[in-house]
C-alpha positions in Angstrom: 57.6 114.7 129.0 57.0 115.8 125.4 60.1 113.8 124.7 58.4 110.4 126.0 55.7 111.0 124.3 57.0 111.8 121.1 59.1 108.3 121.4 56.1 106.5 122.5 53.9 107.5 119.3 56.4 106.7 117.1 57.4 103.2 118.7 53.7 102.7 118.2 53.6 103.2 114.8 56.2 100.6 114.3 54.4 97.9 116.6 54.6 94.3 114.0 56.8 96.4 111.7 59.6 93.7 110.5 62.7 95.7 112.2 61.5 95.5 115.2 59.9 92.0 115.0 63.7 90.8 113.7 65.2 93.1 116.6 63.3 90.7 119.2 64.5 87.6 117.7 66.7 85.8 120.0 68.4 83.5 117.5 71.2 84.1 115.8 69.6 83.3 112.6 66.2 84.1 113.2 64.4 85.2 109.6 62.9 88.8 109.2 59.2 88.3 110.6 57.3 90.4 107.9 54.1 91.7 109.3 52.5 92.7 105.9 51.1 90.8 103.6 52.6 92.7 100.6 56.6 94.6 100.3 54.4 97.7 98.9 52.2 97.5 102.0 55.4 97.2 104.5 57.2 100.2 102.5 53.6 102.6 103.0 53.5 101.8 106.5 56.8 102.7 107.6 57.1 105.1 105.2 54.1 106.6 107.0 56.0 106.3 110.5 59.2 108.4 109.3 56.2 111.2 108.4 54.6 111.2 112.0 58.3 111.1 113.7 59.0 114.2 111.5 55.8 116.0 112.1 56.5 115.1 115.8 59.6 116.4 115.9 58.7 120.2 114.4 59.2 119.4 110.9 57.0 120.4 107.9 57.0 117.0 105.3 55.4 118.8 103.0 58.9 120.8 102.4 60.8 120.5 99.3 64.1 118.6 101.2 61.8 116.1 103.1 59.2 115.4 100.3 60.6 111.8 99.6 62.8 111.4 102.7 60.1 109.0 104.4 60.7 106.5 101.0 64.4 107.2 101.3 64.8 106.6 104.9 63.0 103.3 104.3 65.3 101.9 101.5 68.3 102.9 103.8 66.8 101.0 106.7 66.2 97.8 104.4 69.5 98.3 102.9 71.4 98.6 106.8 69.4 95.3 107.6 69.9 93.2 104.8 71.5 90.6 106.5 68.4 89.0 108.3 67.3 88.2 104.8 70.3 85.8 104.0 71.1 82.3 105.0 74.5 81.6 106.2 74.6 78.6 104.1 74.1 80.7 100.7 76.6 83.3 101.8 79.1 80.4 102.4 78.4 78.8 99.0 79.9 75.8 99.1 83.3 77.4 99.3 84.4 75.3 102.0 87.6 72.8 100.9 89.2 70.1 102.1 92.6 70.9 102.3 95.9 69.8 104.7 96.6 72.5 106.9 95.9 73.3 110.7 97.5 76.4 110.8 96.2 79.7 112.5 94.2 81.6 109.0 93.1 85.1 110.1 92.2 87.7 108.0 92.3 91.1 109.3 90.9 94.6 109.0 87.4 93.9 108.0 85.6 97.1 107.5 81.9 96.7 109.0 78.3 99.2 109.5 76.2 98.4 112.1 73.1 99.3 113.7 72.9 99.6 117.2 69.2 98.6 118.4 69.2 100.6 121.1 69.3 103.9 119.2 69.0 102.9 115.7 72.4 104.7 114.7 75.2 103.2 113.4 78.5 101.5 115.1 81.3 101.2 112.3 84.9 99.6 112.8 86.9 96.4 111.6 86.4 92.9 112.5 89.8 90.6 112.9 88.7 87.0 112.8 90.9 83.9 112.7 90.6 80.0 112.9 92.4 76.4 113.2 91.4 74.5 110.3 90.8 71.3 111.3 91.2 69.4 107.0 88.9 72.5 106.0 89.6 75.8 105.0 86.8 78.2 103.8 87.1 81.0 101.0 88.7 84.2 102.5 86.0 86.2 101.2 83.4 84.3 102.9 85.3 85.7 106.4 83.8 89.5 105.5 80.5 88.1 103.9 79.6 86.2 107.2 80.7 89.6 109.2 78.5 91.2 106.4 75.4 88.7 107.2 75.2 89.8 111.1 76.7 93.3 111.1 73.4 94.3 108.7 70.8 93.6 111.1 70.1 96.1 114.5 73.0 94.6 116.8 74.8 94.9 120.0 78.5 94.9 119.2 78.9 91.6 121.8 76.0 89.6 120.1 77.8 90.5 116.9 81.3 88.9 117.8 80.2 85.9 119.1 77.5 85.2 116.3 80.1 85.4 113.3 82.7 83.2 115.6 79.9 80.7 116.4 78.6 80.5 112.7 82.2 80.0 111.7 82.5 77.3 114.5 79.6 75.5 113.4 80.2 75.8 109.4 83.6 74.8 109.6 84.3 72.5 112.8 87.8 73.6 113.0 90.2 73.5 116.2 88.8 76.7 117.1 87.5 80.1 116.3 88.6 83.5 117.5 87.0 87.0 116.8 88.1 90.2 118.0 85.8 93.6 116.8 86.7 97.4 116.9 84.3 99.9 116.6 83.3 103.4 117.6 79.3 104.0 118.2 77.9 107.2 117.3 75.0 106.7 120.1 78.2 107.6 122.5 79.7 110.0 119.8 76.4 112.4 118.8 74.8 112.2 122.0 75.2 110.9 125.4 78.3 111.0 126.7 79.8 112.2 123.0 83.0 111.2 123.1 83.7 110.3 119.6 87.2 109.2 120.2 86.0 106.1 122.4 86.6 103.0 121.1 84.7 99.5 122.2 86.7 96.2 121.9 84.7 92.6 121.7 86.4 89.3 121.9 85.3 86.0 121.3 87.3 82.7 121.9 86.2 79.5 120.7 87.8 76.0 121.3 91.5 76.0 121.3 91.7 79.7 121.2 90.0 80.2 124.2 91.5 76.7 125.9 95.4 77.5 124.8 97.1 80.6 126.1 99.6 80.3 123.3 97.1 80.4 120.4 95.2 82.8 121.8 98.2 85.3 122.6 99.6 84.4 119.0 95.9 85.9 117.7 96.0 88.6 120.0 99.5 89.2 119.0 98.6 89.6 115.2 95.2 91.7 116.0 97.7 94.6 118.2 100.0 94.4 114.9 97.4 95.0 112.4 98.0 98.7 110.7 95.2 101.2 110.8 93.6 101.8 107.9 91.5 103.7 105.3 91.7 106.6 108.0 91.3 110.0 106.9 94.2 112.6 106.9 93.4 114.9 109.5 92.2 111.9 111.8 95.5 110.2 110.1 97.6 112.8 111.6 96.4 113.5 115.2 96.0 109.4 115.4 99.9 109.2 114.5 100.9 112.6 116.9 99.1 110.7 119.2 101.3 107.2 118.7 104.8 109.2 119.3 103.2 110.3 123.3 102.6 106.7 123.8 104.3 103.8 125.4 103.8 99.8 125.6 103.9 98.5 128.8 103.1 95.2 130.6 100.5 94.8 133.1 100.1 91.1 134.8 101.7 89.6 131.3 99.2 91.9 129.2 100.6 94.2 126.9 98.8 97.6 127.3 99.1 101.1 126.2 99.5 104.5 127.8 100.0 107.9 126.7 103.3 108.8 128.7 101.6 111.1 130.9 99.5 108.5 132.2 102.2 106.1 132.5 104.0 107.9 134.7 101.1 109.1 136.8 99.9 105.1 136.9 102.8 104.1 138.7 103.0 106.9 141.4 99.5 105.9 142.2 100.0 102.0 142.5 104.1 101.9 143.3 104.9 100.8 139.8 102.9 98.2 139.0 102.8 98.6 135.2 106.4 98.0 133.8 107.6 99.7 130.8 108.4 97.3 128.0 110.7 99.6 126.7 109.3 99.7 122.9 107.6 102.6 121.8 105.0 102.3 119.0 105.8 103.8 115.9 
């Protein structure tokens, strides 16, 4: 009960507050909805909700290590939602060209922070995003500042993929778009169900990509090959102990993967219905 309470009191605090005005927008590129008049007024009044949510919670903000966390926590939070504060066509810049091609471009591995609205803790992962130019290419760092422009805001990882495919989609008007996003959620790894090993997968497939097979399994294709990366080396090493107990195997034309163990146990259970491909991954 004290629980609801405590949540309740500080939700209150933040009624109007800009976050959570932005977090309510519905449109993809809705504008932060300031509700004070003045950045030093917004800044005291959340400032002044971190202070009741740590006297609520037991905490003395008075002590030496939480005498300017209420100003720091605020600059973090402005910082981790910076993106409803920029306009797709800045961040794009003019750096679309016109140029001969309509080959699949994808650029892959695109490190991203979020902020998952329903806890206000962070998802990370990569983004892998890809299009058919259709006489316009775009600049390849425009592809991470677009993931940049809707991965700072408070998200749900499937909004995410399909905003920064439909922006691209709509900026570019190219044969098609495809986005596929990776990332772990610490509101499943800290609490809840805390398994910090769980991994969420979002796709999204625009125009050829999601109307041709082969362009879409060409995307896919590249997205299963990408390396891991920028993984640290204890992680690193159980990740690749883990890849030598695995197997690649085909389920209904989908390539899928199993650690050997569950392979095996897979088949007795449905009479072999997954098929080893006969490659192991590396």
């Amino acid at each position: 009960m004290r629980g609801s309470n405590l949540v309740r009191r500080f939700a209150s605090t933040f009624v109007g507050h800009p976050w959570v005005m932005a977090a309510r927008a519905p449109a993809a590129f809705a504008p932060r909805a300031f509700s004070s008049k003045t950045p030093e007024e917004s800044d005291a009044k959340a400032q002044a909700a971190v202070t009741t949510l740590l006297e609520e919670l037991g905490e003395d903000p008075a002590r030496e290590g939480l005498v300017k966390t209420p100003a720091r926590y605020v600059k973090a939070m402005r910082f981790f939602t910076q993106g409803y504060e920029q306009d797709l066509n800045t961040v794009l810049n003019k750096a679309i060209f016109t140029e001969d091609s309509d080959e699949m471009v994808m650029l892959r591995n695109i490190e991203l922070f979020s902020m998952c609205e329903h806890h206000l803790v962070p998802f990370h992962g990569r983004a892998h995003i890809a299009y058919l130019p259709r006489g316009k290419v775009v600049g390849l760092s425009k592809l991470v500042r677009v993931t940049e422009l809707f991965s700072r805001r408070f998200q749900v990882q499937e909004r995410l993929t399909k905003q920064i495919a439909t922006a691209l989609q709509e900026s570019l008007n190219p044969h098609g778009v495809g986005v596929v996003i990776e990332c772990v959620h610490l509101c499943m790894a800290m609490r809840g169900v805390q398994k910090p090993h769980s991994t969420t997968v979002t796709s999204c497939m625009l125009g050829d990509f999601k109307s041709d097979a082969r362009t879409r399994n060409e995307f896919l294709h590249l997205v299963r090959s990408a390396p891991y990366q920028h993984v640290a080396g204890p992680a690193m090493a159980e990740q690749m102990a883990f890849s030598k107990r695995t197997r690649m195997y085909d389920s209904d034309g989908v390539q899928l993967e199993r650690s050997l163990e569950g392979h095996r146990n897979y088949d007795e259970l449905l009479g072999g219905h997954g098929e080893e491909t006969g490659h192991k991954k590396k």
